[in-house]
C-alpha positions, 0 to 999 in steps of 0.5 A: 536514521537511514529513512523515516518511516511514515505510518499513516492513518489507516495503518495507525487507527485500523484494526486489520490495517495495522498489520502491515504497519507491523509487518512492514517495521519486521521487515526493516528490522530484519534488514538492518534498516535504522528507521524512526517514527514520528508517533503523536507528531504525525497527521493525516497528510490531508490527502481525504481532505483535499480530495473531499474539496476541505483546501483548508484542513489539507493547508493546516494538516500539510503545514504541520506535517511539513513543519515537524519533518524540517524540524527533524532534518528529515529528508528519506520518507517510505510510506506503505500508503500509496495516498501518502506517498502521492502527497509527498512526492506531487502535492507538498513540494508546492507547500515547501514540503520536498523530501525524499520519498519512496513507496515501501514496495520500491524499498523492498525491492531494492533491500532484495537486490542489495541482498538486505534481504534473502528469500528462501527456495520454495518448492511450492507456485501458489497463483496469486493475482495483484490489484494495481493501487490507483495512486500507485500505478496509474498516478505514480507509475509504479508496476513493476516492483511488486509483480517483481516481488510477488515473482521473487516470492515464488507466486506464480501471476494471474493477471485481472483482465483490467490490470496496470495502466488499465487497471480498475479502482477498489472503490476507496478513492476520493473519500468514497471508501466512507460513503454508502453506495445508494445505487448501482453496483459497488466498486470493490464488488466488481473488482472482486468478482474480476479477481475471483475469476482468474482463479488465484487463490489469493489477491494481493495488493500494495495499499491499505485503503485497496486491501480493505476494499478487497477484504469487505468484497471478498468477504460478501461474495463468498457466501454467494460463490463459495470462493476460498481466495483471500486477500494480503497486502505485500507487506504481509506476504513479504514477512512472512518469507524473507529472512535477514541479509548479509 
Protein backbone atom coordinates (compact mmCIF):
# COMPACT_ATOMS: atom_id res chain seq x y z
CA UNK A 1 0.00 0.00 0.00
CA UNK A 2 1.29 3.42 -0.70
CA UNK A 3 -0.29 5.12 2.75
CA UNK A 4 -2.56 3.85 5.60
CA UNK A 5 -5.08 5.53 6.17
CA UNK A 6 -6.28 6.36 9.67
CA UNK A 7 -10.20 6.89 10.36
CA UNK A 8 -10.58 7.77 13.51
CA UNK A 9 -13.29 7.80 15.89
CA UNK A 10 -15.31 10.71 15.08
CA UNK A 11 -15.27 9.73 11.27
CA UNK A 12 -15.97 6.12 12.31
CA UNK A 13 -18.92 6.18 14.91
CA UNK A 14 -20.35 9.83 13.95
CA UNK A 15 -23.44 9.91 11.65
CA UNK A 16 -22.50 13.17 9.83
CA UNK A 17 -18.90 12.91 10.39
CA UNK A 18 -18.51 9.51 8.42
CA UNK A 19 -19.08 11.54 5.36
CA UNK A 20 -15.72 12.78 5.32
CA UNK A 21 -14.34 9.65 5.88
CA UNK A 22 -16.23 8.45 2.52
CA UNK A 23 -15.34 11.45 0.78
CA UNK A 24 -11.94 11.41 1.70
CA UNK A 25 -11.65 7.46 0.61
CA UNK A 26 -13.47 8.83 -2.90
CA UNK A 27 -10.73 10.94 -3.32
CA UNK A 28 -8.01 8.73 -3.04
CA UNK A 29 -9.67 6.47 -5.43
CA UNK A 30 -10.09 8.80 -7.95
CA UNK A 31 -6.21 9.43 -7.61
CA UNK A 32 -5.18 6.00 -7.87
CA UNK A 33 -4.02 6.00 -4.45
CA UNK A 34 -3.61 2.25 -2.94
CA UNK A 35 -4.46 2.85 0.51
CA UNK A 36 -5.63 0.38 3.80
CA UNK A 37 -7.60 0.41 6.45
CA UNK A 38 -6.78 -0.98 9.75
CA UNK A 39 -10.78 -1.52 10.63
CA UNK A 40 -11.56 -3.32 14.07
CA UNK A 41 -7.65 -3.03 15.00
CA UNK A 42 -7.71 0.52 15.18
CA UNK A 43 -8.50 2.63 18.48
CA UNK A 44 -8.90 5.67 19.61
CA UNK A 45 -5.45 7.45 19.66
CA UNK A 46 -5.97 8.52 23.11
CA UNK A 47 -5.87 12.08 22.30
CA UNK A 48 -9.37 12.75 24.82
CA UNK A 49 -8.11 10.60 27.29
CA UNK A 50 -4.74 12.30 27.77
CA UNK A 51 -6.12 15.68 27.65
CA UNK A 52 -8.93 14.76 30.19
CA UNK A 53 -5.91 13.88 32.47
CA UNK A 54 -6.81 9.47 31.99
CA UNK A 55 -2.31 9.04 31.20
CA UNK A 56 -3.47 5.52 31.84
CA UNK A 57 -6.24 4.63 28.94
CA UNK A 58 -3.58 7.23 26.58
CA UNK A 59 -0.74 4.35 27.81
CA UNK A 60 -2.92 1.44 27.00
CA UNK A 61 -4.72 3.01 23.77
CA UNK A 62 -1.27 4.20 22.29
CA UNK A 63 0.56 0.94 22.90
CA UNK A 64 -1.85 -0.98 21.07
CA UNK A 65 -2.22 1.18 18.18
CA UNK A 66 1.62 1.39 18.11
CA UNK A 67 1.66 -2.36 18.13
CA UNK A 68 -0.66 -3.00 15.30
CA UNK A 69 0.96 -0.38 12.95
CA UNK A 70 4.65 -2.28 13.50
CA UNK A 71 3.11 -5.39 13.00
CA UNK A 72 1.66 -4.11 9.69
CA UNK A 73 5.29 -2.44 8.60
CA UNK A 74 3.17 0.50 8.45
CA UNK A 75 5.29 3.68 7.89
CA UNK A 76 3.00 6.59 5.53
CA UNK A 77 0.05 7.50 8.13
CA UNK A 78 -2.74 10.33 6.58
CA UNK A 79 -5.69 11.03 9.03
CA UNK A 80 -8.67 13.56 8.38
CA UNK A 81 -8.27 14.23 11.99
CA UNK A 82 -6.11 17.05 13.10
CA UNK A 83 -6.29 15.05 16.86
CA UNK A 84 -4.96 12.47 15.22
CA UNK A 85 -2.43 13.61 13.28
CA UNK A 86 -0.97 15.53 16.41
CA UNK A 87 -0.67 12.49 18.35
CA UNK A 88 1.36 10.66 15.86
CA UNK A 89 3.35 13.30 14.61
CA UNK A 90 4.38 14.93 18.48
CA UNK A 91 2.94 12.55 21.25
CA UNK A 92 3.83 8.66 19.99
CA UNK A 93 7.35 9.24 19.13
CA UNK A 94 8.31 9.25 22.85
CA UNK A 95 6.20 5.76 23.16
CA UNK A 96 8.19 4.35 20.22
CA UNK A 97 5.27 5.19 17.82
CA UNK A 98 7.57 7.10 14.75
CA UNK A 99 5.80 6.83 11.62
CA UNK A 100 5.11 9.13 8.75
CA UNK A 101 2.27 11.29 8.92
CA UNK A 102 0.61 13.81 7.21
CA UNK A 103 -2.83 15.50 7.60
CA UNK A 104 -5.39 14.82 4.50
CA UNK A 105 -5.14 18.46 3.57
CA UNK A 106 -1.48 18.16 2.78
CA UNK A 107 -2.17 14.99 1.05
CA UNK A 108 -4.56 16.50 -1.03
CA UNK A 109 -2.53 19.47 -2.22
CA UNK A 110 0.24 17.51 -3.25
CA UNK A 111 -2.00 14.80 -5.19
CA UNK A 112 -3.23 18.29 -7.04
CA UNK A 113 0.26 19.64 -7.71
CA UNK A 114 1.43 15.97 -9.17
CA UNK A 115 -1.62 16.25 -11.32
CA UNK A 116 -3.41 12.96 -9.36
CA UNK A 117 -6.04 15.03 -9.38
CA UNK A 118 -7.63 17.57 -11.71
CA UNK A 119 -9.91 20.30 -11.15
CA UNK A 120 -12.40 21.63 -13.60
CA UNK A 121 -12.66 25.43 -14.66
CA UNK A 122 -15.56 26.99 -12.94
CA UNK A 123 -17.17 29.85 -13.83
CA UNK A 124 -19.01 30.68 -10.78
CA UNK A 125 -16.48 32.22 -6.93
CA UNK A 126 -18.99 31.37 -4.39
CA UNK A 127 -17.13 33.30 -0.83
CA UNK A 128 -16.42 30.56 1.39
CA UNK A 129 -14.64 31.64 4.87
CA UNK A 130 -12.23 28.69 6.59
CA UNK A 131 -11.94 28.04 10.47
CA UNK A 132 -8.40 27.20 11.43
CA UNK A 133 -8.58 23.74 13.31
CA UNK A 134 -6.41 24.41 16.62
CA UNK A 135 -4.35 21.24 16.32
CA UNK A 136 -3.90 22.18 12.62
CA UNK A 137 -2.89 25.76 12.70
CA UNK A 138 -1.57 26.97 15.79
CA UNK A 139 -0.30 23.33 17.33
CA UNK A 140 0.88 22.17 13.76
CA UNK A 141 1.39 25.05 11.49
CA UNK A 142 -0.32 24.04 8.79
CA UNK A 143 -2.49 27.25 6.91
CA UNK A 144 -1.89 27.08 3.98
CA UNK A 145 -2.81 24.20 2.39
CA UNK A 146 -6.44 24.49 2.50
CA UNK A 147 -6.63 28.05 1.80
CA UNK A 148 -4.56 26.82 -1.39
CA UNK A 149 -7.18 24.06 -1.89
CA UNK A 150 -10.21 26.14 -1.27
CA UNK A 151 -8.47 28.72 -4.18
CA UNK A 152 -7.81 25.74 -6.45
CA UNK A 153 -11.58 25.13 -5.86
CA UNK A 154 -12.60 28.27 -7.12
CA UNK A 155 -13.91 29.70 -3.63
CA UNK A 156 -13.18 33.09 -3.31
CA UNK A 157 -11.89 33.66 0.84
CA UNK A 158 -13.41 35.72 3.32
CA UNK A 159 -11.22 35.85 6.34
CA UNK A 160 -12.69 35.75 10.08
CA UNK A 161 -11.45 38.44 11.78
CA UNK A 162 -9.38 36.15 14.15
CA UNK A 163 -7.77 33.77 11.64
CA UNK A 164 -4.67 31.72 11.63
CA UNK A 165 -2.05 31.99 14.26
CA UNK A 166 -4.82 33.94 15.78
CA UNK A 167 -7.43 32.45 15.16
CA UNK A 168 -9.98 31.15 17.74
CA UNK A 169 -11.28 27.77 19.06
CA UNK A 170 -14.62 25.87 18.05
CA UNK A 171 -14.97 24.66 21.38
CA UNK A 172 -14.40 21.18 21.02
CA UNK A 173 -11.02 20.97 22.47
CA UNK A 174 -9.87 19.23 25.49
CA UNK A 175 -12.84 17.01 26.19
CA UNK A 176 -14.93 20.13 26.14
CA UNK A 177 -16.80 19.15 22.96
CA UNK A 178 -18.68 16.36 25.68
CA UNK A 179 -19.45 19.05 28.37
CA UNK A 180 -22.67 21.15 29.08
CA UNK A 181 -21.60 24.85 28.82
CA UNK A 182 -23.20 25.81 32.52
CA UNK A 183 -22.40 29.33 32.14
CA UNK A 184 -21.23 32.04 29.97
CA UNK A 185 -21.56 32.13 26.13
CA UNK A 186 -20.42 28.66 24.14
CA UNK A 187 -17.53 28.71 22.02
CA UNK A 188 -18.75 27.49 18.96
CA UNK A 189 -21.49 30.27 19.33
CA UNK A 190 -19.10 33.12 19.08
CA UNK A 191 -17.11 31.52 16.41
CA UNK A 192 -20.31 31.03 14.50
CA UNK A 193 -21.38 34.50 14.85
CA UNK A 194 -17.61 35.50 13.69
CA UNK A 195 -18.23 33.26 10.67
CA UNK A 196 -21.68 34.74 9.72
CA UNK A 197 -20.37 37.98 9.65
CA UNK A 198 -17.95 37.95 6.75
CA UNK A 199 -20.85 37.26 4.71
CA UNK A 200 -19.58 33.88 3.22
CA UNK A 201 -22.07 31.63 2.17
CA UNK A 202 -20.39 28.75 3.71
CA UNK A 203 -17.86 28.07 6.29
CA UNK A 204 -15.62 25.26 5.71
CA UNK A 205 -13.09 23.63 7.96
CA UNK A 206 -10.51 20.76 7.96
CA UNK A 207 -11.46 18.59 11.36
CA UNK A 208 -14.32 16.58 12.19
CA UNK A 209 -14.31 17.67 15.78
CA UNK A 210 -14.55 21.79 14.34
CA UNK A 211 -17.27 20.85 11.86
CA UNK A 212 -19.77 19.63 14.12
CA UNK A 213 -18.92 22.40 16.57
CA UNK A 214 -19.68 24.54 13.57
CA UNK A 215 -22.78 22.68 12.41
CA UNK A 216 -24.60 22.79 15.93
CA UNK A 217 -23.59 26.85 16.03
CA UNK A 218 -24.83 27.38 12.63
CA UNK A 219 -27.70 25.39 13.42
CA UNK A 220 -29.14 27.47 16.56
CA UNK A 221 -28.33 30.82 15.32
CA UNK A 222 -30.21 30.41 12.15
CA UNK A 223 -33.52 30.45 13.76
CA UNK A 224 -32.51 34.13 15.51
CA UNK A 225 -30.71 35.60 12.38
CA UNK A 226 -32.10 33.94 9.33
CA UNK A 227 -28.48 33.00 8.25
CA UNK A 228 -28.75 30.52 5.01
CA UNK A 229 -24.57 29.71 5.49
CA UNK A 230 -23.67 26.14 5.70
CA UNK A 231 -21.06 24.51 7.03
CA UNK A 232 -18.74 21.37 4.90
CA UNK A 233 -15.57 19.89 5.81
CA UNK A 234 -12.72 19.99 2.49
CA UNK A 235 -12.83 16.84 2.31
CA UNK A 236 -16.50 17.27 1.22
CA UNK A 237 -16.10 19.95 -0.81
CA UNK A 238 -13.19 18.54 -2.49
CA UNK A 239 -15.04 15.50 -3.96
CA UNK A 240 -17.42 16.97 -4.86
CA UNK A 241 -15.20 19.07 -7.81
CA UNK A 242 -12.15 16.98 -8.57
CA UNK A 243 -11.73 14.31 -11.08
CA UNK A 244 -9.15 11.79 -11.84
CA UNK A 245 -5.52 12.54 -12.88
CA UNK A 246 -3.33 11.22 -15.65
Amino acid sequence: MEVLFWVGCAASYDPRLKSIARAFADIMKKAKVEFAILGKKERCTGDLARRMGDEALFQELASHNIQVLKEHQVRSIVTTCPHCFNMFKNEYPALGGDFEVTHYTSFIYNLIKQGRLTVPPREKHEVITYHDPCYLGRQNGIYEEPRDILQILGYTIEEMERNKEQSFCCGAGGGMMFETVKRGEKINSMRAEEAMKTGASMTSTACPFCLLMMEEAIGSLRQTTGSTMVPKDIAELVNEWVEGGE
